[in-house]
Legacy VTK file of the C-alpha trace (Angstrom):
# vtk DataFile Version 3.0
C-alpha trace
ASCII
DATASET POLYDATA
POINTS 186 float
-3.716 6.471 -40.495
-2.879 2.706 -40.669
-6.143 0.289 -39.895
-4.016 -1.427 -36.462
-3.342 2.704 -34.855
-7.126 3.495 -36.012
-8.444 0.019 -34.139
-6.273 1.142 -30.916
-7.395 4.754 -30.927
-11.342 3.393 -30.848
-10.052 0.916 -28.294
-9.037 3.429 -26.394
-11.516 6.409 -26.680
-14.230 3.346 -25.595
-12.156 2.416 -22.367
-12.196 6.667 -21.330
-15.874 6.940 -22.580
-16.794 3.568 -20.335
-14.851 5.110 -17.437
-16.514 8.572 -17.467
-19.400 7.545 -17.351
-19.125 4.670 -15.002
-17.737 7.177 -12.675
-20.990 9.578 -13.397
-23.529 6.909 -12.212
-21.423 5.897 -8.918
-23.715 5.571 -5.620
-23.704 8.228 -3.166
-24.439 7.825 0.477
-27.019 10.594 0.517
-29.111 8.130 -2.221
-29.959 6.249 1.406
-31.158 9.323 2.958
-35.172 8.125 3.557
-33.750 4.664 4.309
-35.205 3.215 7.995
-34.141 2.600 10.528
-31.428 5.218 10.257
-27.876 4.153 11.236
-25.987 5.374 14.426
-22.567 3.802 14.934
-22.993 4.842 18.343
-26.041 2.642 18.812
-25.755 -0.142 16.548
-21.943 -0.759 17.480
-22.265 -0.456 21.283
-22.079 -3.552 23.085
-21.200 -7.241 21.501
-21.532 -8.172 18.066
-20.683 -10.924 15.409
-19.860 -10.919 11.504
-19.974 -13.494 9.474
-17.842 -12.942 6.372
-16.342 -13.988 3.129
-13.500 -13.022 0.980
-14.313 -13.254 -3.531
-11.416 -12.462 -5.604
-12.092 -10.726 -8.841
-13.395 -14.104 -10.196
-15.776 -14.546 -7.855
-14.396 -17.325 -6.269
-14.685 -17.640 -2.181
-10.907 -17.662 -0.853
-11.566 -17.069 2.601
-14.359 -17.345 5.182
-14.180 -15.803 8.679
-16.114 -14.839 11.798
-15.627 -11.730 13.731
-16.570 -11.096 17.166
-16.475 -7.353 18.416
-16.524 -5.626 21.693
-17.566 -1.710 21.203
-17.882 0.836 23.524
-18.356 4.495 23.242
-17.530 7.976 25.014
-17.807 11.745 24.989
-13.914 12.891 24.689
-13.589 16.890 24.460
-16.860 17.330 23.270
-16.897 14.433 20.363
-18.323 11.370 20.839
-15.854 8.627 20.251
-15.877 4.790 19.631
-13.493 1.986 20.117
-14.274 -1.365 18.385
-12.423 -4.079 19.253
-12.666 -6.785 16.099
-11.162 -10.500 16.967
-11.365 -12.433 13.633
-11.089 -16.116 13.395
-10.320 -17.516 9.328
-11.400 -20.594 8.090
-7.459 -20.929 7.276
-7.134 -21.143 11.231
-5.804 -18.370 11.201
-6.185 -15.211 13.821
-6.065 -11.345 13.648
-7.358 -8.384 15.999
-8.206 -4.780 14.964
-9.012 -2.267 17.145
-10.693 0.856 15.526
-11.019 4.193 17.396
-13.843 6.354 15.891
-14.573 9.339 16.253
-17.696 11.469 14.966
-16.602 14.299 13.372
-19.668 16.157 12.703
-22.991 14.709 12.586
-23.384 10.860 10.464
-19.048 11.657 9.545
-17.141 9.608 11.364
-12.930 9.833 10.983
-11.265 6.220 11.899
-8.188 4.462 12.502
-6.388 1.514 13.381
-2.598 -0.059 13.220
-3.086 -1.368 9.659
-5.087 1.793 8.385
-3.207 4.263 6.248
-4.011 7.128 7.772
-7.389 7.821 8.271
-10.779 6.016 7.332
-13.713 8.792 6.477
-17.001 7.688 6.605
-20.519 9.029 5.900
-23.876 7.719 7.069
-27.218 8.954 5.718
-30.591 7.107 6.213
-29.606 3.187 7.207
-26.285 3.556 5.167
-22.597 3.874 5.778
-19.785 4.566 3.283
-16.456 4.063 4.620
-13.150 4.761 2.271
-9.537 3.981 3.513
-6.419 2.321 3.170
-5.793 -1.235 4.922
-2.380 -2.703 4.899
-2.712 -6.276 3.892
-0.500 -8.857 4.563
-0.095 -11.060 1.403
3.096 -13.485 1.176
4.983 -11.929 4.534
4.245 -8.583 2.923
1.692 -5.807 3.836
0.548 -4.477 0.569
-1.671 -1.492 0.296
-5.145 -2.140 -0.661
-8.289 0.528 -1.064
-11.233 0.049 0.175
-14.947 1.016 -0.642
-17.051 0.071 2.232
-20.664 -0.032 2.459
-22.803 -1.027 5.034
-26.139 -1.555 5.397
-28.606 -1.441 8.144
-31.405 -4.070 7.931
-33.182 -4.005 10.970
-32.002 -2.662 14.657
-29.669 -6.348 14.705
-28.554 -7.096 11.551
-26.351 -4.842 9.199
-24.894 -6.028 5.974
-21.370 -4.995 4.519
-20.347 -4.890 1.029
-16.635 -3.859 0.624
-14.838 -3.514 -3.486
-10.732 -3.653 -2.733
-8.957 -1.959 -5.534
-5.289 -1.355 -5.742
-3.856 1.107 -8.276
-7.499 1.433 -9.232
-7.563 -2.380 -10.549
-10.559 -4.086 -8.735
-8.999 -7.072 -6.659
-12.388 -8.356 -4.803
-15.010 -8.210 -2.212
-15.202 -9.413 1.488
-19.162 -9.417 2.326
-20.090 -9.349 5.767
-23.234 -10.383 7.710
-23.226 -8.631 11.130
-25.783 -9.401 14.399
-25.640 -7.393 17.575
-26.100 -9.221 20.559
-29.166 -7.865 22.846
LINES 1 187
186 0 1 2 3 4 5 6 7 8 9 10 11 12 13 14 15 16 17 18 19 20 21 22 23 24 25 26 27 28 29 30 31 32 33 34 35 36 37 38 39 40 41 42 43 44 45 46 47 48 49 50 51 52 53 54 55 56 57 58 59 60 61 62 63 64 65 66 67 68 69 70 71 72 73 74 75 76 77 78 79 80 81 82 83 84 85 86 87 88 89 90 91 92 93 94 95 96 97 98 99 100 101 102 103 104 105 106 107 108 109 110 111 112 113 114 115 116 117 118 119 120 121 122 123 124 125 126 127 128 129 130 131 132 133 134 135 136 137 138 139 140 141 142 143 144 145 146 147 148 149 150 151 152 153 154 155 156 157 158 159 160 161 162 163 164 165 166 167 168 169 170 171 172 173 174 175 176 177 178 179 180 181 182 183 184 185
C-alpha cells in the first residue's frame, strides 16, 4: 500500500473514531433531572418576557445582537395544555422579525412546537431546570431561506432568568451559536 493511501486511511479511521465517540459522550436532558427549580414552560413562559441575545459564527465572532420581547399565554385545548408565544425581535442591524410559536405538551416535560419558519415540528424535552429543543428553522440568508438545525438548550437559573444555548448545524457542519439571556417580567 503506497505511504500517501496509508496516511489517508489513518486520516480517516481517526475522523470515524473522533465521531463515535463524540457522539457517545453527547448530553442528555435527563443528566438535569435533580436540577432546581424545575422548568415548566407553562409557568416560566406565561406572561411578558425579554431575551437578550447574540449570534457567533463558527469562529466565534459576534455577527448579530438582538432583543426579544415575548407575549405568552397558555390554555387547556382537548385535554392538552397548549402555549402560544408571541416573539417580536429587534437586531442590532435594525432590522425586525416576529415568531409566533404554538406549543403544545404532549405528555408530561415533551412539548411538540411550531411556527411559519419551522420545518415541521420542534420536539422538546424538559427534565429538572432543563429544556432540549431540536428542529428545523428556515433562515433567510441573501433573499433565501436556507434550512438550518438546531440544538437548543435552555436553562433555568432562578424563577426569572433562563439561559439559552443553541449549536446550528446544516448538513451536520456546525455553522454557530445564538446565546440568549431571558427575564420574565413579574
Amino acid at each position: 500500500m503506497s505511504r500517501y493511501r496509508t496516511n489517508y486511511l489513518n486520516c480517516f479511521l481517526t475522523l470515524v473514531v473522533a465521531f463515535f465517540l463524540s457522539s457517545c459522550s453527547s448530553t442528555k436532558v435527563e443528566d438535569y433531572a435533580k436540577e432546581t427549580p424545575v422548568l415548566k414552560l407553562s409557568e416560566y413562559f406565561n406572561g411578558k418576557t425579554q431575551a437578550y441575545g447574540i449570534f457567533t459564527d463558527r469562529s466565534g465572532k459576534v455577527v448579530k445582537r438582538f432583543t426579544v420581547n415575548m407575549i405568552s399565554t397558555w390554555k387547556m385545548v382537548d385535554g392538552v395544555n397548549a402555549g402560544t408565544l408571541d416573539e417580536s425581535f429587534s437586531y442590532s442591524d435594525g432590522t425586525t422579525q416576529k415568531r409566533i410559536w404554538t406549543i403544545k405538551e404532549i405528555s408530561p416535560n415533551v412539548y411538540e412546537g411550531t411556527a411559519d419558519d419551522v420545518v415541521g415540528k420542534a420536539i422538546g424535552t424538559a427534565s429538572g431546570n432543563a429544556l432540549n429543543w431540536r428542529y428545523t428553522l428556515l433562515l433567510p440568508v441573501d433573499g433565501k431561506n436556507i434550512e438550518v438545525q438546531f440544538n437548543d438548550w435552555m436553562y433555568l437559573v432562578n424563577n426569572k432568568v433562563m439561559l439559552n444555548r443553541a449549536e446550528m448545524t446544516k448538513f451536520g457542519i456546525y455553522l454557530g451559536e445564538v446565546t440568549l439571556s431571558f427575564t420574565k417580567e413579574e
